[in-house]
Backbone bond lengths (Angstrom), bond angles and torsions (degrees), N, CA, C in turn:
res aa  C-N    CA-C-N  psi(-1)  N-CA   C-N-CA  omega(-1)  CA-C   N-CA-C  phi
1 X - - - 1.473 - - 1.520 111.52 -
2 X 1.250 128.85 -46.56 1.376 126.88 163.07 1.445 129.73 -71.03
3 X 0.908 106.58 -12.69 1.785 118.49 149.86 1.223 114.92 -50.48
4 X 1.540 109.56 -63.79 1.776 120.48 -174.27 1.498 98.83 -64.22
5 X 1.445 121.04 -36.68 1.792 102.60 -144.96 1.904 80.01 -70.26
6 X 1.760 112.04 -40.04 1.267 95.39 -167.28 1.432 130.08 -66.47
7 X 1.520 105.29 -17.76 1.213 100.55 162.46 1.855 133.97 -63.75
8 X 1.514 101.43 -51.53 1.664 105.89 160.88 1.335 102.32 -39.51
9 X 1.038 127.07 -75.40 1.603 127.48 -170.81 1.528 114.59 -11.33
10 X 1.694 91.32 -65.80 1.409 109.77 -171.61 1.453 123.49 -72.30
11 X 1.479 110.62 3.13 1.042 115.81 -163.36 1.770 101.27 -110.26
12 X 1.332 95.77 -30.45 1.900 120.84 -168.92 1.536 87.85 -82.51
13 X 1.391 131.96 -47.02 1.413 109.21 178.13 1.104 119.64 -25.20
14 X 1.363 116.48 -93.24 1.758 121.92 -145.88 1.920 91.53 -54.68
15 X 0.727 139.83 -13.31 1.825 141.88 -167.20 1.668 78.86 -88.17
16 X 1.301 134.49 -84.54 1.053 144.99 -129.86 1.819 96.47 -70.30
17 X 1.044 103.43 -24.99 1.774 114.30 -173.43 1.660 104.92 -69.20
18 X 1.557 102.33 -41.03 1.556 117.23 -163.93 1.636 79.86 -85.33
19 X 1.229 160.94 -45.74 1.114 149.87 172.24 1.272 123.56 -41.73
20 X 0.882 99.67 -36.73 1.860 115.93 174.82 1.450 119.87 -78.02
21 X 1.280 87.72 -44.90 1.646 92.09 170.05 1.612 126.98 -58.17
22 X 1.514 88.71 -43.98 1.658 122.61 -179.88 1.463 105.83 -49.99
23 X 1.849 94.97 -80.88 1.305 109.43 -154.56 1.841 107.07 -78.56
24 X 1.879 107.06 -50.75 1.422 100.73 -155.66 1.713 97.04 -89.46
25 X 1.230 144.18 18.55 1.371 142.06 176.10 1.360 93.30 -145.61
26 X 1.135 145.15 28.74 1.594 133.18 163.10 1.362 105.89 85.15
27 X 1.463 137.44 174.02 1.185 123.60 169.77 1.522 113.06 -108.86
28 X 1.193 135.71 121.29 1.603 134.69 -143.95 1.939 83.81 -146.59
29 X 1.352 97.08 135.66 1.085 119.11 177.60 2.144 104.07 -124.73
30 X 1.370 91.96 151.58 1.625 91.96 -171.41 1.818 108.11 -115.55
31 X 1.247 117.42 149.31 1.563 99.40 -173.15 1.770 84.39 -137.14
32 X 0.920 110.18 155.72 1.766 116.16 156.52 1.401 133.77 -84.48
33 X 1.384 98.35 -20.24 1.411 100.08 160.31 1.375 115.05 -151.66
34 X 1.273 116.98 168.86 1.566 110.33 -157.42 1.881 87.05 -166.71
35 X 1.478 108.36 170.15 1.353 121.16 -174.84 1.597 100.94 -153.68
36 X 1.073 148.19 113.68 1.215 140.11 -177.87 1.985 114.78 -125.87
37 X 1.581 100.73 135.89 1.139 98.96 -175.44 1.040 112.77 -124.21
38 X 1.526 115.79 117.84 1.535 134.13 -137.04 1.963 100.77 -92.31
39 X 1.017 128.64 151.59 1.099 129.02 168.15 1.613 133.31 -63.03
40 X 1.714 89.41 0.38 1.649 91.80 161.91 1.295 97.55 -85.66
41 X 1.207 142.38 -75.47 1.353 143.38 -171.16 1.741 94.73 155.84
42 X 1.495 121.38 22.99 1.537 134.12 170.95 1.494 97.01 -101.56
43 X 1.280 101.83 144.62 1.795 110.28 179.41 1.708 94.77 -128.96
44 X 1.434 103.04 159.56 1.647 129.89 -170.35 1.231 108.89 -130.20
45 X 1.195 141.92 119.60 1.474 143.22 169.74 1.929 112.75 -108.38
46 X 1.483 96.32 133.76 1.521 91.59 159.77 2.061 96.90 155.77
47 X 1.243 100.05 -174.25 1.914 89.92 175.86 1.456 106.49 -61.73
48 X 1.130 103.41 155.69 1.819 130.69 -162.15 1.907 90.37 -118.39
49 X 1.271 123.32 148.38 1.374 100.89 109.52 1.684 93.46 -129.98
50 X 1.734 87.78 167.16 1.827 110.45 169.01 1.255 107.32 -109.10
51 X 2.108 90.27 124.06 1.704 103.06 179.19 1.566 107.48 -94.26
52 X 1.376 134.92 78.53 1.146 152.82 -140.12 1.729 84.03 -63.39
53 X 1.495 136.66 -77.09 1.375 127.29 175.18 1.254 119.88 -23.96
54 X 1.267 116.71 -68.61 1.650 130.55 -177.24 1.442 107.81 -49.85
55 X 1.308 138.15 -10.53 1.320 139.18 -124.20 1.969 105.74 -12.71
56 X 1.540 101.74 89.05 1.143 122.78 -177.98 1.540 125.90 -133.97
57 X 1.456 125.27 154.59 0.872 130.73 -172.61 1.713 123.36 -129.05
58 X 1.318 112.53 84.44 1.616 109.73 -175.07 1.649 116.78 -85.16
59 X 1.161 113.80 114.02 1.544 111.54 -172.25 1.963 112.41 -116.28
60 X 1.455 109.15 123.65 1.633 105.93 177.68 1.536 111.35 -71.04
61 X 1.181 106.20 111.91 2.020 102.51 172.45 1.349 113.60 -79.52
62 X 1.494 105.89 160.73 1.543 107.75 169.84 1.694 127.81 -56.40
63 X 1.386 104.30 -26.85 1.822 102.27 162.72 1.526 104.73 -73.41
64 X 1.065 152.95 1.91 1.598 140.66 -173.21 1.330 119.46 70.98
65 X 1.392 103.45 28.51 1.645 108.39 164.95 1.534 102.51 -101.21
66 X 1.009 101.56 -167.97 1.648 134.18 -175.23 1.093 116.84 -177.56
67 X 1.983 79.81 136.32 2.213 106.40 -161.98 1.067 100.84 -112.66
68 X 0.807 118.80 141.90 1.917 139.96 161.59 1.595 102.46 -104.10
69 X 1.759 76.82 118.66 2.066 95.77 179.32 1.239 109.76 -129.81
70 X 1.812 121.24 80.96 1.103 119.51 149.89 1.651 126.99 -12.18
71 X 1.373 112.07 145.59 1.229 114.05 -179.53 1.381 120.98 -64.34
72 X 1.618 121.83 -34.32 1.848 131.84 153.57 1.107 115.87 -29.69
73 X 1.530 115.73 -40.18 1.271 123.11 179.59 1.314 132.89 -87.79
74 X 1.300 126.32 18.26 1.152 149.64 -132.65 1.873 126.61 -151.85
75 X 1.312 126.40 86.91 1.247 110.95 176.50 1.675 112.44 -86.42
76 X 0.926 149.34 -36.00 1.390 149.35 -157.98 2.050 124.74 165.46
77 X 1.498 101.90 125.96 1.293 69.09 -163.45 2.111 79.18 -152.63
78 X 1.336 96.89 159.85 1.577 114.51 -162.22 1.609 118.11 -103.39
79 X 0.646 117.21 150.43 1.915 117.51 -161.73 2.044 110.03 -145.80
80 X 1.079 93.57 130.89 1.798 93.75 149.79 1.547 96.47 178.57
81 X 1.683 94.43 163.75 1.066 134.25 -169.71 1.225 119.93 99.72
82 X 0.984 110.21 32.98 2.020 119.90 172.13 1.674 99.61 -47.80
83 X 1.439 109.38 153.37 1.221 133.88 161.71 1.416 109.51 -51.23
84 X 1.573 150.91 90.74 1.288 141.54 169.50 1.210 119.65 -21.15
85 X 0.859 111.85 112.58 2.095 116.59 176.64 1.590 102.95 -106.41
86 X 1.785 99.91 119.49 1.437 105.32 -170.96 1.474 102.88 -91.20
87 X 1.539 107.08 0.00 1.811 110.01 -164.08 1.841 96.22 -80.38
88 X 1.461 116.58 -23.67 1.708 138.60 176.46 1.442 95.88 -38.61
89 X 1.168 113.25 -173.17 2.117 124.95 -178.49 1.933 80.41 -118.21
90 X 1.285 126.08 172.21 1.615 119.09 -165.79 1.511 101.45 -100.29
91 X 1.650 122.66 -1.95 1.302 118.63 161.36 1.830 118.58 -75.66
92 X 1.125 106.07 -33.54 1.747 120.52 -175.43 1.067 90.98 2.51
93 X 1.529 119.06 -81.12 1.311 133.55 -137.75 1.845 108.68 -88.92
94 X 1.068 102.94 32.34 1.494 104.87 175.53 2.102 133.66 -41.76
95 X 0.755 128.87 173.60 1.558 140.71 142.95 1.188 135.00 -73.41
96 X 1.511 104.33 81.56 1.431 100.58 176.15 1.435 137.03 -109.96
97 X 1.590 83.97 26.19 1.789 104.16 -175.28 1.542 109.57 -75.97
98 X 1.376 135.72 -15.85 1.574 153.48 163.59 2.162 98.82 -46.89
99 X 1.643 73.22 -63.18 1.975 94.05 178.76 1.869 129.21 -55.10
100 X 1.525 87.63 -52.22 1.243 90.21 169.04 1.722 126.46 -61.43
101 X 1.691 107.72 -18.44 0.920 121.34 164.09 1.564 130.73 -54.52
102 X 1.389 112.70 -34.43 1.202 123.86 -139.29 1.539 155.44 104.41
103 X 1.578 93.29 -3.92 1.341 118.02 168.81 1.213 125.91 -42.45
104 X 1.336 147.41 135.00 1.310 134.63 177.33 1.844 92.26 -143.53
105 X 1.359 130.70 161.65 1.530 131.87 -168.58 2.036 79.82 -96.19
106 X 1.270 87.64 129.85 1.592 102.05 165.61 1.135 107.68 112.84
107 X 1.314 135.93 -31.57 1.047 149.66 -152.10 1.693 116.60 -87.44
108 X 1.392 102.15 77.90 1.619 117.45 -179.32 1.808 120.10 -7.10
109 X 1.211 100.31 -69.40 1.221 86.73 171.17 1.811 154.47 -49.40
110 X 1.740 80.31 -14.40 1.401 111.30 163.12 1.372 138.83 -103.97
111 X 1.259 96.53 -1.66 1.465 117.71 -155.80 1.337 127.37 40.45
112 X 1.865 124.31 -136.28 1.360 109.87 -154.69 2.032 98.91 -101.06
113 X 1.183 111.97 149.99 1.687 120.55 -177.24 2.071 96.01 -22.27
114 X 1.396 77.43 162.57 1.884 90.46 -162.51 2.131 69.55 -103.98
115 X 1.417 101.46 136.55 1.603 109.76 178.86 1.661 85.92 -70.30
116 X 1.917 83.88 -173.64 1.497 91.29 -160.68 1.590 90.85 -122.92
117 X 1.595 104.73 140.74 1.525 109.98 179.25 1.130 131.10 -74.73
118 X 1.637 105.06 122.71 1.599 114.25 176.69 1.208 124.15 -102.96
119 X 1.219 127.19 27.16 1.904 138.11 134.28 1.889 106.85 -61.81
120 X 1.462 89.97 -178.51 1.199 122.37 -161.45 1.584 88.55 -66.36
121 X 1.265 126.97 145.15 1.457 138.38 147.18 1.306 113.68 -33.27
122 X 1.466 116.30 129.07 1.363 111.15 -173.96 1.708 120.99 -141.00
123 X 1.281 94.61 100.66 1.602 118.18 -155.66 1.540 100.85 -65.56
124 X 1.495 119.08 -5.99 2.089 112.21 173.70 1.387 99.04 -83.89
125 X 1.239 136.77 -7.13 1.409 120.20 -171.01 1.894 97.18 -75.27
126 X 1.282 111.29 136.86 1.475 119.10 -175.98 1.309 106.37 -78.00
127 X 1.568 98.15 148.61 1.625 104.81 -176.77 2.070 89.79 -127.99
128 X 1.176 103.30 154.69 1.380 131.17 166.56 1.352 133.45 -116.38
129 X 1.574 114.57 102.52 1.140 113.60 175.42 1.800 116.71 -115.73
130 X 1.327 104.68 139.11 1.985 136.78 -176.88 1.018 96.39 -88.41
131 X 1.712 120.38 132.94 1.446 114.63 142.93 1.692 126.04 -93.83
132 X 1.170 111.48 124.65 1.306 124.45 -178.84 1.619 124.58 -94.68
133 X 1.103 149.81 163.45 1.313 132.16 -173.78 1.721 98.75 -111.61
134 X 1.288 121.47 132.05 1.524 112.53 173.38 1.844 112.22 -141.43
135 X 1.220 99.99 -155.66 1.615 88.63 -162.54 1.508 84.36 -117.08
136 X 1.295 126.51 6.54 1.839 127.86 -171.92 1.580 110.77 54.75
137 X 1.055 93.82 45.80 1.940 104.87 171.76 1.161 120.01 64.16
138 X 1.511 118.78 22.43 1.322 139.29 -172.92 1.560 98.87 -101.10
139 X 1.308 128.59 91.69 1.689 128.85 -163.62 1.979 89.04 -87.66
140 X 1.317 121.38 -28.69 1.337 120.81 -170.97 1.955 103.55 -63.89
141 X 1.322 118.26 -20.48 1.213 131.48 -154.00 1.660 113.94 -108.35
142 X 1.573 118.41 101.65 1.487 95.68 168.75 1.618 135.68 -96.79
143 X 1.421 84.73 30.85 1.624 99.70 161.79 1.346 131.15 -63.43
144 X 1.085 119.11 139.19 1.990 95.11 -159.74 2.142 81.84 -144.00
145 X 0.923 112.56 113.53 1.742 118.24 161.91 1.764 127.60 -135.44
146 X 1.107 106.09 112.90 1.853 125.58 -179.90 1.245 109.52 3.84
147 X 1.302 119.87 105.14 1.719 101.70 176.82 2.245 79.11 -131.88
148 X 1.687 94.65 171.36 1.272 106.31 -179.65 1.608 129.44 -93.00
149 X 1.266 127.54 131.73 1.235 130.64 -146.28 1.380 100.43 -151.57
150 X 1.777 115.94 113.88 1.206 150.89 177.04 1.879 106.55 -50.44
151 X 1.075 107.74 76.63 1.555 96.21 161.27 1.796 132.95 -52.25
152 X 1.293 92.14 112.19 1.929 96.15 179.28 1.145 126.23 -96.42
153 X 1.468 107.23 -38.28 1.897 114.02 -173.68 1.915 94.64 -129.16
154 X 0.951 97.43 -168.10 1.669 102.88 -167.98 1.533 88.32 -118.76
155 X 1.399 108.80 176.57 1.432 125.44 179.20 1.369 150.20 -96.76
156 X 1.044 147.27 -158.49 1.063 106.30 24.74 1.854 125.98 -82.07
157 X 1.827 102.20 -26.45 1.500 123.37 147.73 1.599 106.84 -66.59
158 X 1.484 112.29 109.01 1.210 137.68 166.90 1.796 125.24 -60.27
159 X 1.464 137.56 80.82 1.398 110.35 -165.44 1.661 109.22 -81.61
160 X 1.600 126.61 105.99 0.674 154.57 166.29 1.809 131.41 -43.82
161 X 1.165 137.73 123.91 1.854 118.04 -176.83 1.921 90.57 -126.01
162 X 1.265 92.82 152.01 1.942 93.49 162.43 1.611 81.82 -136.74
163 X 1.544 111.23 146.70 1.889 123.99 159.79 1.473 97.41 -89.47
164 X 1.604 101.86 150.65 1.373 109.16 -165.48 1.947 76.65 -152.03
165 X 1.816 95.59 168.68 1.557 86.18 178.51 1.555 84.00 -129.53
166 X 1.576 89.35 150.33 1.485 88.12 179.67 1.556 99.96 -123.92
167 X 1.193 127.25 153.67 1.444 139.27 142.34 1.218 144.26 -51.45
168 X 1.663 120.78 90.32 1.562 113.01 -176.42 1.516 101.88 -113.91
169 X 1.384 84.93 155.63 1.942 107.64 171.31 1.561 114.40 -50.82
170 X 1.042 124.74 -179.66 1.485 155.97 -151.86 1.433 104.85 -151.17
171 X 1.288 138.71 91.39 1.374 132.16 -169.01 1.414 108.08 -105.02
172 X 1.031 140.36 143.91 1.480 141.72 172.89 1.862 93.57 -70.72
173 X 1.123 99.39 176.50 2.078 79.92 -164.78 1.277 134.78 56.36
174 X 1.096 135.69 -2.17 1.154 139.05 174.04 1.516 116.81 -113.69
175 X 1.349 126.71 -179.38 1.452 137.57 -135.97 1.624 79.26 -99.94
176 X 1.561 146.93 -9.76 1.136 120.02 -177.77 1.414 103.46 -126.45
177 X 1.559 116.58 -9.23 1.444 123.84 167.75 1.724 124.82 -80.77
178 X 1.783 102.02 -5.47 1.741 91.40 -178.54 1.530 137.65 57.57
179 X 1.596 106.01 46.13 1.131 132.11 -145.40 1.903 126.43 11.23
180 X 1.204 118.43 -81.98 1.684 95.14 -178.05 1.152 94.31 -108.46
181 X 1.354 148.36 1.55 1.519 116.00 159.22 1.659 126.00 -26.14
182 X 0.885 137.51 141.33 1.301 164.70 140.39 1.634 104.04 94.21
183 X 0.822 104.67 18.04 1.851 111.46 156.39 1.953 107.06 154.61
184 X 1.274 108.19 -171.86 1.341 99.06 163.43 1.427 141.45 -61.24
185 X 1.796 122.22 158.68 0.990 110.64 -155.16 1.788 101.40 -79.97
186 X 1.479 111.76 150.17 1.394 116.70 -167.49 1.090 117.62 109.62
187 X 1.562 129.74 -18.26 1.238 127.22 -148.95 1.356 103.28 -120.48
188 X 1.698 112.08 128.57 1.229 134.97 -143.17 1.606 98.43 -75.89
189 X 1.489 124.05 107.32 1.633 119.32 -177.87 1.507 110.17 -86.66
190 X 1.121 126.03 -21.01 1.470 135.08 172.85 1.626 110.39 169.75
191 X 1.636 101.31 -163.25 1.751 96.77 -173.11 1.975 104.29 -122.28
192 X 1.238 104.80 -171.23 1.434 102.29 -171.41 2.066 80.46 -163.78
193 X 1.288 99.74 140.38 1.279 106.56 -171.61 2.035 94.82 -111.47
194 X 1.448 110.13 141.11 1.618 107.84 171.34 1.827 96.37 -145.30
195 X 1.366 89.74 154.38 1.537 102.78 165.11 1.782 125.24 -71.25
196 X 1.740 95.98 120.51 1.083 82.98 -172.15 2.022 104.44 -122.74
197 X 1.684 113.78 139.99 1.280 95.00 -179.17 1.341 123.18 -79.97
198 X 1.574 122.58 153.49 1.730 119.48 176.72 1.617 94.70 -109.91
199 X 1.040 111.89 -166.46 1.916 117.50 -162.41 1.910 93.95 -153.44
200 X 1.248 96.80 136.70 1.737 121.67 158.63 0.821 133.36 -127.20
201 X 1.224 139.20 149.07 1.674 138.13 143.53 1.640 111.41 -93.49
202 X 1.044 81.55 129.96 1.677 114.49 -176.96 1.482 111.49 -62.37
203 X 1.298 144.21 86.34 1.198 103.84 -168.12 1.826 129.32 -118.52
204 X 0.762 132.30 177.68 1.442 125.28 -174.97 1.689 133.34 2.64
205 X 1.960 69.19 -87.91 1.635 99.68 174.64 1.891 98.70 -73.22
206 X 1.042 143.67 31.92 1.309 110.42 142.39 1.652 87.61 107.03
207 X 1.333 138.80 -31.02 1.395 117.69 -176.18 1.533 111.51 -96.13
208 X 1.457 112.64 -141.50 1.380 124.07 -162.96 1.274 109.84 -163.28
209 X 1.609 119.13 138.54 1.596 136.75 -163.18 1.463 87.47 -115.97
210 X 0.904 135.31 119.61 1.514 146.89 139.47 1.561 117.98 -25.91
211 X 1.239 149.29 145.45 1.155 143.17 151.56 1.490 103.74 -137.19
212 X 1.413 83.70 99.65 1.605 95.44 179.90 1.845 113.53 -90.19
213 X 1.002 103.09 -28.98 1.387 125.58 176.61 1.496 96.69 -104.01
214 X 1.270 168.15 148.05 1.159 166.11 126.11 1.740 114.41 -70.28
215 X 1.302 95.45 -65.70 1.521 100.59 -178.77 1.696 117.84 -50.40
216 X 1.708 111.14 -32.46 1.313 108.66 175.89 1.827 109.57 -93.14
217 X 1.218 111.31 -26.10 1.737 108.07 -167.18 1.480 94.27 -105.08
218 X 0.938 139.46 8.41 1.746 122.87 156.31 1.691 105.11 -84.27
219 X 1.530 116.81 -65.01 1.412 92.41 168.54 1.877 131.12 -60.92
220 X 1.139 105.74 -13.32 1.849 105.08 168.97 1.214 82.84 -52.41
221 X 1.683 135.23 -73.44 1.166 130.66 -132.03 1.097 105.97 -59.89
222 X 1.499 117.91 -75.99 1.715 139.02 171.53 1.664 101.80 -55.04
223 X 0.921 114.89 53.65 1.489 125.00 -169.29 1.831 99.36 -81.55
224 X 1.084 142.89 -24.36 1.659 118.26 144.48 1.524 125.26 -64.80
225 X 0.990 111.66 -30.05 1.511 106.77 -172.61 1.756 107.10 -107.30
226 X 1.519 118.33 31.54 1.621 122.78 173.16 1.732 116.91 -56.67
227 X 1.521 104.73 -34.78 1.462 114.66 -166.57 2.054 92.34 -57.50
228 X 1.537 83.09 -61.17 1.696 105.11 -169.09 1.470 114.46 -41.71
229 X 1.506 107.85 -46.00 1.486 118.78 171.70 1.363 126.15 -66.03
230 X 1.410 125.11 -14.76 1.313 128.51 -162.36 1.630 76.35 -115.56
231 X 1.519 148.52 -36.04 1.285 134.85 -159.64 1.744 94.70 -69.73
232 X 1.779 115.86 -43.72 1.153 102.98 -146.20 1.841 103.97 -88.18
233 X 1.709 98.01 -19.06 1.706 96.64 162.55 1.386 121.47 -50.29
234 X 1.249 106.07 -44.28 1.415 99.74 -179.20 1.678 123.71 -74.07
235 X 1.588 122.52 -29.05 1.057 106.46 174.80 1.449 125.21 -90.26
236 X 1.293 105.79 -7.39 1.471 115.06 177.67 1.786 101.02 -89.47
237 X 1.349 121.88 2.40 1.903 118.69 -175.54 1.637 105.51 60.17
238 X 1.450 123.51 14.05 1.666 128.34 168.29 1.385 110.50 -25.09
239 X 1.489 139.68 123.53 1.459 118.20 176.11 1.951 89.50 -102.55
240 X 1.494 136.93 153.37 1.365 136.42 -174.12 1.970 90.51 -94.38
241 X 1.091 92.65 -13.82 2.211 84.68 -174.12 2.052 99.90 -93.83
242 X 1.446 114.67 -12.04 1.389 96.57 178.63 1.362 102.64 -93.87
243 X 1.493 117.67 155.01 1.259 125.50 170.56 1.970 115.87 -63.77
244 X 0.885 118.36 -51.40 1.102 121.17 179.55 1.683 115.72 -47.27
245 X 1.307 106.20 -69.12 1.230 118.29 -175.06 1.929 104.04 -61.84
246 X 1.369 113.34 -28.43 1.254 90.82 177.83 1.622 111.99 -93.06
247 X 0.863 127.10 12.64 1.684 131.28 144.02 1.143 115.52 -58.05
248 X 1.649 116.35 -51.83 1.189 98.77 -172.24 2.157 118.02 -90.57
249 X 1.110 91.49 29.46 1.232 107.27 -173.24 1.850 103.65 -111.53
250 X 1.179 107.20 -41.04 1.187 121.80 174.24 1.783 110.17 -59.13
251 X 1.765 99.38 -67.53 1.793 92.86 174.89 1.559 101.68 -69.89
252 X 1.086 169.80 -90.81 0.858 135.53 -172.18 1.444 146.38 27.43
253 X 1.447 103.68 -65.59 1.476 130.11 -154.54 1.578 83.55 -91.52
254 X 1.423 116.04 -27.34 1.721 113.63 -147.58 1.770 84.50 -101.46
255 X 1.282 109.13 -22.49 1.814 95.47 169.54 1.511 116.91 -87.85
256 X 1.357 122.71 -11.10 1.376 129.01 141.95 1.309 117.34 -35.66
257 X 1.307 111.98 -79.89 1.509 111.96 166.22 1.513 153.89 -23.00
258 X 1.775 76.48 -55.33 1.244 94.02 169.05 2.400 125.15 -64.81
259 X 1.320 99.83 -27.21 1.430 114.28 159.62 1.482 130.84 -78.09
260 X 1.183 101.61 -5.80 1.660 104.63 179.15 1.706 100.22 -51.22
């Protein structure tokens, strides 16, 4: 029995660390370099990190201070070199500078989908994040204030991601419970917190549509062209839960549009 607990232990660490990070200090991610473009129309360069709770921005300057840049303060600003997170799926860290472009799979001018990389995860590829104003998933609420939002595909509807950490169980039977050790199987032994991504559309005026469902609320949205969107998921193998593929599902839909 003290064999196992030490093993759970050892196993609940690195989870329990990212929990802490997550839950009891906010969830703050660190980058080495960063570029930020401030809502005066003045930009700041140097390491970032993003206090994803706070929706905040702490940046080291070349005198050896450090600024705190609320999200108000803030139009859009670019990042890489994150710390590799092996707890991620090994696509996480994809290319979506093709997307942000406008890329869509089929789309002649681009020719056929760029394959997907099977090297090491590679945390220099630049990421772009928008601030948008939202209600923080509060649909009861029409309070709407700047929080930060991962640009994936281009626009003029933006498909948007924020990481959030969520909380799952510990099941006796399961891959971290060691089947019936410590009571019956099913039975909840504790929790382990992981990053999980949510999805937006970006939209016009400045806010944000939720896609909590993707597969059903992207065509609600693009709700004339649903037939078209569900024809070209299927022949292109589009999955609506990967990030990638739903970029290119997103411009897509938005070059639909654009031909009406």
């Amino acid at each position: 029995m003290k064999t196992f607990i030490g093993q759970l232990v050892m196993l609940l660490l690195p989870l329990a660390a990212l929990a802490q990070r997550g839950a009891g200090q906010g969830f703050t991610q660190q980058f080495n370099q960063g570029s930020v473009l401030l809502s005066s129309g003045d930009t700041l360069s140097g390491p970032l990190a993003l206090h994803r709770g706070e929706e905040t921005l702490t940046m080291s300057l070349p005198d050896n201070t450090v600024r705190t840049l609320p999200a108000v303060n803030v139009q859009s600003f670019a990042v890489r070199g994150e710390q590799y997170d092996r707890n991620r799926e090994r696509f996480y860290y994809d290319d979506f500078y093709a997307m942000r472009q406008g890329y869509y799979s089929g789309r002649p001018a681009f020719g056929a989908p760029a394959p997907r990389r099977r090297e090491r995860a590679d945390t220099n590829l630049t990421r772009v994040f928008r601030v948008y104003r939202w209600n923080r998933d509060n649909d009861y609420s029409d309070f709407r204030a700047p929080g930060f939002f991962e640009q994936l595909s281009s626009g003029p509807i933006i498909l948007l991601r924020r990481e959030g950490l969520v909380e799952r169980p510990v099941a006796a039977g399961s891959p971290y419970g060691y089947g019936g050790y410590g009571g019956m199987p099913g039975r909840t032994m504790g929790y382990y917190t992981e990053v999980k991504d949510n999805f937006f559309l970006g939209l016009p005026d400045g806010t944000v549509l939720a896609l909590r469902t993707p597969k059903k609320d992207l065509p609600n949205y693009f709700s004339t062209h649903a037939r078209q969107l569900a024809q070209y998921a299927k022949a292109n193998k589009l999955s609506y839960t990967d990030a990638r593929d739903l970029a290119y599902l997103v411009n897509y839909a938005n070059s639909l549009e654009a031909v009406k």
